[in-house]
Backbone as a chain_set.jsonl record, in Angstrom:
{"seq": "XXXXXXXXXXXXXXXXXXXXXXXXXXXXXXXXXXXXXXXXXXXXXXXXXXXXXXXXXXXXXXXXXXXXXXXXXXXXXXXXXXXXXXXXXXXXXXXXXXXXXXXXXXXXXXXXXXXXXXXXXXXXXXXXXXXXXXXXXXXXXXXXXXXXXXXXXXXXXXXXXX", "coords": {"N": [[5.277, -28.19, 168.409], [8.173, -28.597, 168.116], [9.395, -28.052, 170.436], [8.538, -29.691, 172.322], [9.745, -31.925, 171.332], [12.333, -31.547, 171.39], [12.805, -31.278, 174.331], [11.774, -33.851, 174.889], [13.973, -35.481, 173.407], [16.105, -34.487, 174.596], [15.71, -35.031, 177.659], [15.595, -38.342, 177.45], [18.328, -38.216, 176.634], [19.216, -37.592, 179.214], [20.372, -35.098, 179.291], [21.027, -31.547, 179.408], [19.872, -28.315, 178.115], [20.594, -25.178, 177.753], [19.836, -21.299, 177.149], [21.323, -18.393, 175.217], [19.797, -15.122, 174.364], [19.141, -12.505, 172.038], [18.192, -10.475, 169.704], [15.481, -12.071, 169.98], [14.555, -11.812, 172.686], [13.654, -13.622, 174.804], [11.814, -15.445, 173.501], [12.73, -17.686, 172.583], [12.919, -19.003, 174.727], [10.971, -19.043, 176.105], [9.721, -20.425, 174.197], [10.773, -23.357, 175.184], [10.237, -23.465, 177.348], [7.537, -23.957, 177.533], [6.015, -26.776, 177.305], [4.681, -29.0, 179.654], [7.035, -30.586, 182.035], [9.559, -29.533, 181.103], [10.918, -28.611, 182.889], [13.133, -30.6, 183.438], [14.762, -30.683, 181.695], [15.876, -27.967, 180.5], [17.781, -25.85, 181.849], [18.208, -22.906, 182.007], [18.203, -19.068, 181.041], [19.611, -16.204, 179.239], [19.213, -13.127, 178.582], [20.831, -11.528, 176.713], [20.588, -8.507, 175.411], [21.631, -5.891, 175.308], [24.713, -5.094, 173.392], [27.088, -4.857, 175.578], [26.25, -6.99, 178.086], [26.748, -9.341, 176.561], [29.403, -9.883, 176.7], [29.939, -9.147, 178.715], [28.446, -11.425, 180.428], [27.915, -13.572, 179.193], [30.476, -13.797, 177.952], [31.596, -13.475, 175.764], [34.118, -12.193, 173.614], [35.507, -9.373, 173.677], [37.426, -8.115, 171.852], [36.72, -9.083, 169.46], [33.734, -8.338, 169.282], [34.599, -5.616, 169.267], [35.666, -6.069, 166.747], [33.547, -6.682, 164.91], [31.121, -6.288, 165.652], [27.71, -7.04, 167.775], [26.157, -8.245, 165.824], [27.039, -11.233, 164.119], [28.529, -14.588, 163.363], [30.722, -15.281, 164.442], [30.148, -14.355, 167.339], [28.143, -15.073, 168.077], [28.657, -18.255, 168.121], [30.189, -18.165, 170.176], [28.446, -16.82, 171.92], [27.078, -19.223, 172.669], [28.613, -21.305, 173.403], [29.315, -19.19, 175.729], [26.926, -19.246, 177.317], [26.327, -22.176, 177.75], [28.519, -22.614, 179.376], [27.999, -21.428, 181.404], [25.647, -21.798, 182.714], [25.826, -24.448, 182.818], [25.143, -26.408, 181.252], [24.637, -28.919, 179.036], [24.12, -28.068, 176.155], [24.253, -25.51, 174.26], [22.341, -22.884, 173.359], [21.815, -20.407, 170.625], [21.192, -16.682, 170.019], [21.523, -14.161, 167.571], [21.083, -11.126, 166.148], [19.373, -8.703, 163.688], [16.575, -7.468, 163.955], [15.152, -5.254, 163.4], [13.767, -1.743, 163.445], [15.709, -0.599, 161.98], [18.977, -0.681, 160.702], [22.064, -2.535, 162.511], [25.31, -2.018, 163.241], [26.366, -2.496, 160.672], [24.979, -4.364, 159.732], [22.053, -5.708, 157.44], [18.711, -5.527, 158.09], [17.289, -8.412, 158.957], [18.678, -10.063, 159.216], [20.617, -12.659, 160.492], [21.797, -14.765, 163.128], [22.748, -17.881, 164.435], [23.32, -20.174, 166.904], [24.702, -23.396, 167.818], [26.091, -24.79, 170.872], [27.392, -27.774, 171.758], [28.727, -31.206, 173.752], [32.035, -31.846, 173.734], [32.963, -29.805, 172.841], [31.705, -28.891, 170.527], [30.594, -27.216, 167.743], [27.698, -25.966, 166.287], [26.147, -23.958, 163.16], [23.936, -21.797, 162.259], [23.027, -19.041, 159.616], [21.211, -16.859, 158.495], [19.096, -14.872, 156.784], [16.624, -12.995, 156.838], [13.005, -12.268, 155.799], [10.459, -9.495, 156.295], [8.374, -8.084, 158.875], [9.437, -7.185, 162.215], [8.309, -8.228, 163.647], [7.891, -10.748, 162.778], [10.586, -11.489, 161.733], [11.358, -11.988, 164.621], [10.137, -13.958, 165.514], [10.255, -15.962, 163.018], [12.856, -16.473, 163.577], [12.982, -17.534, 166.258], [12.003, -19.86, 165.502], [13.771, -21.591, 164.003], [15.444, -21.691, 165.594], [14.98, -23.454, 167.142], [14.989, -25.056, 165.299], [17.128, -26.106, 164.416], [18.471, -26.859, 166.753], [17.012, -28.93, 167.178], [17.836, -30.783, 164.978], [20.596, -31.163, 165.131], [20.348, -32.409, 168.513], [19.079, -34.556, 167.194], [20.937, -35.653, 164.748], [22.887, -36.363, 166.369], [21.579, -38.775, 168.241], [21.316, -40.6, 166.143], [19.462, -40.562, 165.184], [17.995, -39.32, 161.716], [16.921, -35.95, 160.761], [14.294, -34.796, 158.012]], "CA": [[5.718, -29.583, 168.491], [9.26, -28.754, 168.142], [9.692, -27.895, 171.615], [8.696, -31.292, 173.13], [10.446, -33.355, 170.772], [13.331, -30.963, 171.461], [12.722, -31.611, 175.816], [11.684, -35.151, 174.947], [15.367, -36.028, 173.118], [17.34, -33.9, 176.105], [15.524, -35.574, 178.774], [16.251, -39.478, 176.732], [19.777, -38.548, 176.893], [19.78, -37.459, 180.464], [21.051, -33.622, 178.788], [19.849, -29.973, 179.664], [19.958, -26.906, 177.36], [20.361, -23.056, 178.381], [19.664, -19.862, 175.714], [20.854, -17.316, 175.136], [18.791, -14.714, 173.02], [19.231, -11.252, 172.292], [17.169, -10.142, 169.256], [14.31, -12.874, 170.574], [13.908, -11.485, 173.577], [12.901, -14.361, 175.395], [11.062, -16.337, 172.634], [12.761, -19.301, 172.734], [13.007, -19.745, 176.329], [9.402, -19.26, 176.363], [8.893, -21.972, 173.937], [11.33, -24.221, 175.795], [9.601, -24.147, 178.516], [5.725, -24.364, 177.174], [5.784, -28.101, 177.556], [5.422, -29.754, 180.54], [8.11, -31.165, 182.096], [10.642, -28.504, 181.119], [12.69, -28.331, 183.762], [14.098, -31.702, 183.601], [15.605, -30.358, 180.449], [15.74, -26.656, 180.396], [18.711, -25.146, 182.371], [17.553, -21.509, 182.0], [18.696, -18.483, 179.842], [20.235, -15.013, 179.639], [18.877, -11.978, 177.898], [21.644, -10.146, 176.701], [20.044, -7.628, 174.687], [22.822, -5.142, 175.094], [26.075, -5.875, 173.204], [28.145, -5.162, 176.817], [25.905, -8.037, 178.396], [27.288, -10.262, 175.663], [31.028, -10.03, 176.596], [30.231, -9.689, 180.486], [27.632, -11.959, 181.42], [28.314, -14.722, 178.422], [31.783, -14.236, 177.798], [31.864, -13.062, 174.463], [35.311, -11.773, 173.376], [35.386, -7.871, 173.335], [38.12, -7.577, 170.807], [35.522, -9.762, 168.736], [32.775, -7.391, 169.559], [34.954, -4.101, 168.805], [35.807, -5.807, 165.665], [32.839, -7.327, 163.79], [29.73, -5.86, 165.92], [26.907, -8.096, 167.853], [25.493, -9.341, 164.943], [28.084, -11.856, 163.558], [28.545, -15.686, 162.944], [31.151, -15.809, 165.728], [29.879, -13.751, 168.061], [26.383, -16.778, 168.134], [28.958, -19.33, 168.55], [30.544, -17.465, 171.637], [26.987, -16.926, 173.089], [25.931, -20.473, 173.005], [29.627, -21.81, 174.236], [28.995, -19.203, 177.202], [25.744, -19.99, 178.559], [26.605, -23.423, 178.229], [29.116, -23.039, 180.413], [27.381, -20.177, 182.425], [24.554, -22.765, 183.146], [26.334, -25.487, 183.5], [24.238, -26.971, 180.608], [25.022, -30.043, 177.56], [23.484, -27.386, 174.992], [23.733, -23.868, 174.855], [21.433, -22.31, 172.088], [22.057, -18.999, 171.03], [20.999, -16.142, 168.371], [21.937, -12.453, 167.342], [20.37, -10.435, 164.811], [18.794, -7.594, 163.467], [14.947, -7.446, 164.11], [14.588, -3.912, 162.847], [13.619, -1.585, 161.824], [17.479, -0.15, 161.272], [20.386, -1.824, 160.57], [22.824, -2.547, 163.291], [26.45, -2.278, 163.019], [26.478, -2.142, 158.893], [24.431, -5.154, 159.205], [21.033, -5.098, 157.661], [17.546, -5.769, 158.832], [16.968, -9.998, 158.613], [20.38, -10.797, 159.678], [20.485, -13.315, 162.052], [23.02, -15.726, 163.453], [21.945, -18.887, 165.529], [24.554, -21.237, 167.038], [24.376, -24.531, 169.396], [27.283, -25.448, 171.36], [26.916, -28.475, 172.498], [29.476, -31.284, 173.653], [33.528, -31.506, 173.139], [33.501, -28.07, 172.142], [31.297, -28.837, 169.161], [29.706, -25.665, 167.508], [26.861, -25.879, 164.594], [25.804, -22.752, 163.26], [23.216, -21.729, 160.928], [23.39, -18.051, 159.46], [19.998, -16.376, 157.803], [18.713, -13.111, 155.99], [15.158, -12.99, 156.914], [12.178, -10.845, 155.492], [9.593, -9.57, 157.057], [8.194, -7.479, 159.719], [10.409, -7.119, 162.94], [7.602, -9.504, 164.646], [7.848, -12.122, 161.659], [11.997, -12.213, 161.734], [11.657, -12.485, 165.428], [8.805, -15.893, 165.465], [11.447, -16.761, 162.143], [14.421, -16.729, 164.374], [12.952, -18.293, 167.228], [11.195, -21.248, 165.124], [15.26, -21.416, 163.336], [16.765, -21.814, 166.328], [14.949, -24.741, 167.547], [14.801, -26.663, 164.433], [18.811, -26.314, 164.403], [18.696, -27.707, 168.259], [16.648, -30.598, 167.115], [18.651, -31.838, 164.219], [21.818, -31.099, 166.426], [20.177, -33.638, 168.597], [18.946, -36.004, 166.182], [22.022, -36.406, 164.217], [23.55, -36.932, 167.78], [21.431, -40.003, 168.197], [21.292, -41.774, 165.121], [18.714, -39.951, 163.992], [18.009, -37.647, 160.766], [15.245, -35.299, 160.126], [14.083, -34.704, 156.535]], "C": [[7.225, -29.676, 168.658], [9.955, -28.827, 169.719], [9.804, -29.458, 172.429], [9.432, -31.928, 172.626], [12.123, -32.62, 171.287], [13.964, -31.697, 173.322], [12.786, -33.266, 176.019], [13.228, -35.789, 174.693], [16.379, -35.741, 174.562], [17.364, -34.966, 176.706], [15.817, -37.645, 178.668], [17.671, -39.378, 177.321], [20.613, -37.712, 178.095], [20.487, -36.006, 180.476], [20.44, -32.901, 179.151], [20.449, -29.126, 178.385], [19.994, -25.797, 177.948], [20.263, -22.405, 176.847], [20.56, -18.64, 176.117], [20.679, -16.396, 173.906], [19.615, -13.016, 173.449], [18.029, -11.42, 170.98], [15.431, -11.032, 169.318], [13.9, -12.499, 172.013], [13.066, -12.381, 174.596], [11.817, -15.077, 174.886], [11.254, -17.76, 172.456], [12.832, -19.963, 174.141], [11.68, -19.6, 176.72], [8.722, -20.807, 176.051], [9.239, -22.936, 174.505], [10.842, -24.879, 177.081], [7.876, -24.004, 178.685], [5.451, -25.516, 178.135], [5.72, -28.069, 178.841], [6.049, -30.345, 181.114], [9.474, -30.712, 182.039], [11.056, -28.786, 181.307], [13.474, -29.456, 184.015], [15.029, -31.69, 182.584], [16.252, -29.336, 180.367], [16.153, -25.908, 181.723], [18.235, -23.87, 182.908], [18.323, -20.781, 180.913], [19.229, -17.351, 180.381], [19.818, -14.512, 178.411], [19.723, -11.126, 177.504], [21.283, -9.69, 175.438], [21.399, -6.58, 173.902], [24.407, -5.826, 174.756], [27.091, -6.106, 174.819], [27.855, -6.285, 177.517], [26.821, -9.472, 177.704], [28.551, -10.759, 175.718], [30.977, -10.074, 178.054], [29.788, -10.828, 181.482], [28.204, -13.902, 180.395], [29.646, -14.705, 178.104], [32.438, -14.139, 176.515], [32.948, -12.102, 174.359], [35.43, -10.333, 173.171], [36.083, -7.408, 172.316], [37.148, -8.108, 169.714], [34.28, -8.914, 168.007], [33.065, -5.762, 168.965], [35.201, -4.643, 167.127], [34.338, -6.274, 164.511], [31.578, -6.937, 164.448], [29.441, -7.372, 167.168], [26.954, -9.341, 166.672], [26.555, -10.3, 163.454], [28.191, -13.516, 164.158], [29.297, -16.34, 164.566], [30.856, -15.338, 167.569], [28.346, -15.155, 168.503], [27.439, -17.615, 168.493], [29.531, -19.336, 169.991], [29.726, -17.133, 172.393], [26.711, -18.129, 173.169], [27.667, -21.13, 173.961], [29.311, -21.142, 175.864], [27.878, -19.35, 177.943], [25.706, -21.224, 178.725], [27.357, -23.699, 179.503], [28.449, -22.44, 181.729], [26.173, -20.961, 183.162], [24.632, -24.375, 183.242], [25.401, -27.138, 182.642], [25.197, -27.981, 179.211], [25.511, -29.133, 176.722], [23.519, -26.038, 175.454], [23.05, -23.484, 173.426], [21.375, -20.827, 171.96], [21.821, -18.143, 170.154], [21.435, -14.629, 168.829], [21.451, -12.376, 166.216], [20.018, -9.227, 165.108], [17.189, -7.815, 162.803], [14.531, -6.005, 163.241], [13.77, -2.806, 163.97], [14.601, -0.841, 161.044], [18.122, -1.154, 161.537], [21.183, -1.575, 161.698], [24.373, -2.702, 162.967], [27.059, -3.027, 161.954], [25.502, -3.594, 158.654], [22.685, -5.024, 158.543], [19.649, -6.116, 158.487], [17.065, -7.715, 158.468], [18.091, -10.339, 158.829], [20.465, -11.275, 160.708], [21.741, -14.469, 162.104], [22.846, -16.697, 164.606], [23.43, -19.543, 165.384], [24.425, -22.27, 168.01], [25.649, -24.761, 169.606], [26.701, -26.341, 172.064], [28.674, -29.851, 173.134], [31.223, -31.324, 173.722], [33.825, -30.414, 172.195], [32.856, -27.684, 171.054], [30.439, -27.239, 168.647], [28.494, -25.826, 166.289], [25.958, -24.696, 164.585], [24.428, -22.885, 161.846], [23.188, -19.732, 160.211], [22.297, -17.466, 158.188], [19.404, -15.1, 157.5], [17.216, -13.285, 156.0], [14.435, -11.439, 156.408], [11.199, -10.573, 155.893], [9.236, -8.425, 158.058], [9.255, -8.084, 160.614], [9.717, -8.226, 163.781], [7.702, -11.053, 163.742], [9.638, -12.629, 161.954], [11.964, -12.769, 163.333], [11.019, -13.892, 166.084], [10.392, -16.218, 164.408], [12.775, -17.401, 162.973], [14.405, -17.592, 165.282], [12.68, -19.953, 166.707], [13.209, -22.007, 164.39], [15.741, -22.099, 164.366], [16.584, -23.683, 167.11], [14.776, -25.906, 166.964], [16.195, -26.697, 164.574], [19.459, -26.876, 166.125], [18.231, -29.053, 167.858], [17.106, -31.115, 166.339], [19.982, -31.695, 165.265], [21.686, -32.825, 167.533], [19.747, -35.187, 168.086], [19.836, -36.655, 165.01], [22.734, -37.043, 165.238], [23.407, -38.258, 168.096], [21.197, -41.344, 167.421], [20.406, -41.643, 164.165], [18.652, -39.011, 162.959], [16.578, -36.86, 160.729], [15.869, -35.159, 158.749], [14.071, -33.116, 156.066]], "O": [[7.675, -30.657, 169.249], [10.884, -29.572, 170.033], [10.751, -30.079, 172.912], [10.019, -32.723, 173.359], [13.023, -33.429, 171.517], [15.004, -32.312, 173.557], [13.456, -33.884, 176.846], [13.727, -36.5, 175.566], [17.074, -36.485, 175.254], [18.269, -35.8, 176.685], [16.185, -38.239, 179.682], [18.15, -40.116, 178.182], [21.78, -37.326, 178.161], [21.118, -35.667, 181.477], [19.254, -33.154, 179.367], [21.493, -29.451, 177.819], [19.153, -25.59, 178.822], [20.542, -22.904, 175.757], [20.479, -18.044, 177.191], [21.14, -16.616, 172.786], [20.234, -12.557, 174.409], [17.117, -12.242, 171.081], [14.427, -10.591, 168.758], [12.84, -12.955, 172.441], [12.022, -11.995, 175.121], [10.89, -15.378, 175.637], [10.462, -18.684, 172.267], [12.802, -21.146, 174.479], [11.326, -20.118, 177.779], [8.032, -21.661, 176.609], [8.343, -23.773, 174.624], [10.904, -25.982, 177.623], [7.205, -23.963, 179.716], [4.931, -25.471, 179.25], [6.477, -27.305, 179.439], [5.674, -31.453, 180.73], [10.405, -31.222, 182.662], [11.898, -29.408, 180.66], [14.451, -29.365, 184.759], [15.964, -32.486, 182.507], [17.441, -29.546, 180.125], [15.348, -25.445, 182.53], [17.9, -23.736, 184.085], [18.958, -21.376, 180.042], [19.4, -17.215, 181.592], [19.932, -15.123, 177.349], [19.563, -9.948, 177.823], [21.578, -10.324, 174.425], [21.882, -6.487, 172.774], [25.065, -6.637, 175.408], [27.65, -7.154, 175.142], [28.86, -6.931, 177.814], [27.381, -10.364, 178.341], [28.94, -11.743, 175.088], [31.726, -10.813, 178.692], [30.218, -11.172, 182.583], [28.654, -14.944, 180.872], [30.087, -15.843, 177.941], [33.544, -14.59, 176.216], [32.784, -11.082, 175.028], [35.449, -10.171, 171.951], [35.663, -6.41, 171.731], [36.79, -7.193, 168.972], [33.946, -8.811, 166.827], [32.27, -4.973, 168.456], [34.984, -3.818, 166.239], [34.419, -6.052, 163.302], [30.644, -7.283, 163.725], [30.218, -8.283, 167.453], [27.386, -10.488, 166.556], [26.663, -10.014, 162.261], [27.945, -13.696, 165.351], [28.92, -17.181, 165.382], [31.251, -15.858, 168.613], [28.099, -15.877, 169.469], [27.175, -17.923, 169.655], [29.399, -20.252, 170.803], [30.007, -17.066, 173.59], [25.805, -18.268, 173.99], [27.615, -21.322, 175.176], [29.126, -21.813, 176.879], [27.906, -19.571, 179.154], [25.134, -21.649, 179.729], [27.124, -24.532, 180.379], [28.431, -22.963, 182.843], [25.855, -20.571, 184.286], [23.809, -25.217, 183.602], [25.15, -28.263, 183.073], [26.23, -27.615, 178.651], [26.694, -29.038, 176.398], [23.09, -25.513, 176.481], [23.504, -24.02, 172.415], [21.006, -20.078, 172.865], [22.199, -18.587, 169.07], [21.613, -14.123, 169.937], [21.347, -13.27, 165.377], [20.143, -8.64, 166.183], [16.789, -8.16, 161.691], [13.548, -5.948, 162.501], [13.306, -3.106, 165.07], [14.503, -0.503, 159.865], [17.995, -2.14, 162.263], [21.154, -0.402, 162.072], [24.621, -3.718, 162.316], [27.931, -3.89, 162.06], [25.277, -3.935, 157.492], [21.987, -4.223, 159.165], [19.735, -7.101, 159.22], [16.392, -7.908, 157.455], [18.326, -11.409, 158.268], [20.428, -10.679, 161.784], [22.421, -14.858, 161.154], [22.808, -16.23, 165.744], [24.277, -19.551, 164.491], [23.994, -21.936, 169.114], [26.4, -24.943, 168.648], [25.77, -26.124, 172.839], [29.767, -29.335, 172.904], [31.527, -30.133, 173.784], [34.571, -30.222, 171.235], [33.059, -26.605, 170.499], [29.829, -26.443, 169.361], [28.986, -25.691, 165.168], [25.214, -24.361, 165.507], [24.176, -23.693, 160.952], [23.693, -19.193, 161.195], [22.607, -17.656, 157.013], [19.373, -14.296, 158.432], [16.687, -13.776, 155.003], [14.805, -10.267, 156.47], [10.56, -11.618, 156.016], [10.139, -7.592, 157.99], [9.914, -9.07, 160.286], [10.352, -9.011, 164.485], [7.573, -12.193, 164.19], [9.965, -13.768, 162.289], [12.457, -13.883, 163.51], [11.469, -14.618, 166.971], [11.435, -16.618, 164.927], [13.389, -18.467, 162.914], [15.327, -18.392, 165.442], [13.03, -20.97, 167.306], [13.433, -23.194, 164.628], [16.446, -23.087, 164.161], [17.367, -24.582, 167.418], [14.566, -27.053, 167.359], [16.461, -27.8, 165.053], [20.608, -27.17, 166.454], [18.835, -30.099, 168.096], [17.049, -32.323, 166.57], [20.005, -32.426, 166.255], [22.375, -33.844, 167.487], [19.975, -36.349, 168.422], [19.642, -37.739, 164.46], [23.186, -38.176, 165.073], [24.367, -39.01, 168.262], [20.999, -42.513, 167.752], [20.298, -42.099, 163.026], [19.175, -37.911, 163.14], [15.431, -37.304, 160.678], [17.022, -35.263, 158.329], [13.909, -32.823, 154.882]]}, "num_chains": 1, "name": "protein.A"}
């Protein structure tokens, strides 16, 4: 359900979204574009899996990257700023983490980092320690990312969720 109401608000306020994912792997741009209607909303995405993707294709800061890893707070807010711009999109939606089943760059396993840029530069982040199998954090992360898109837009318009 989140998805439509997510496509339904965009497409209201005439907005698109882009992703991009790395430890989701193409989970939320799946769900994004379930619904019908999508693409009147739904920009497209970028897979950067690999940290170098992250600094070449989105624009993520390499001194950033050499100093604090992928999986970091600002490193999510610097993926969703660049596929926003990279796609030419309202909304950029964006996550990093550690799926497992080792830790990545001292971080450990449930460490995730979601961020929306959307906006006058705006950034809202959310920042979560998930438990679970590597298939449970990665459904967790994806279901995360799009409740933190839909309040994003529903504080936007006047609305709150509960």
């Amino acid at each position: 359900m989140t998805a439509s109401e997510i496509l339904a608000a965009l497409v209201g306020r005439q907005a698109t979204v882009a992703v991009a994912e790395s430890l989701t792997g193409g989970l939320i741009g799946a769900a994004l574009t379930a619904p019908s209607g999508a693409s009147a909303a739904f920009a497209g995405g970028v897979i950067a899996y690999a940290t170098e993707l992250k600094e070449r294709l989105l624009g993520v800061p390499g001194d950033l990257l050499a100093r604090e890893g992928a999986v970091h707070p600002a490193v999510a807010a610097a993926m969703a700023a660049g596929v926003r711009a990279l796609a030419r999109a309202d909304y950029g939606l964006a996550v990093t983490g550690v799926a497992g089943p080792d830790p990545q760059d001292g971080r450990p396993v449930g460490t995730v980092h979601v961020a929306v840029a959307g906006p006058e530069n705006r950034v809202w982040h959310r920042d979560l320690l998930l438990n679970g199998s590597r298939e449970n954090i990665r459904a967790h992360t994806c279901q995360e990312a799009l409740d933190l898109l839909l309040g994003v837009l529903q504080v936007n318009s006047g609305e709150h969720s509960g």
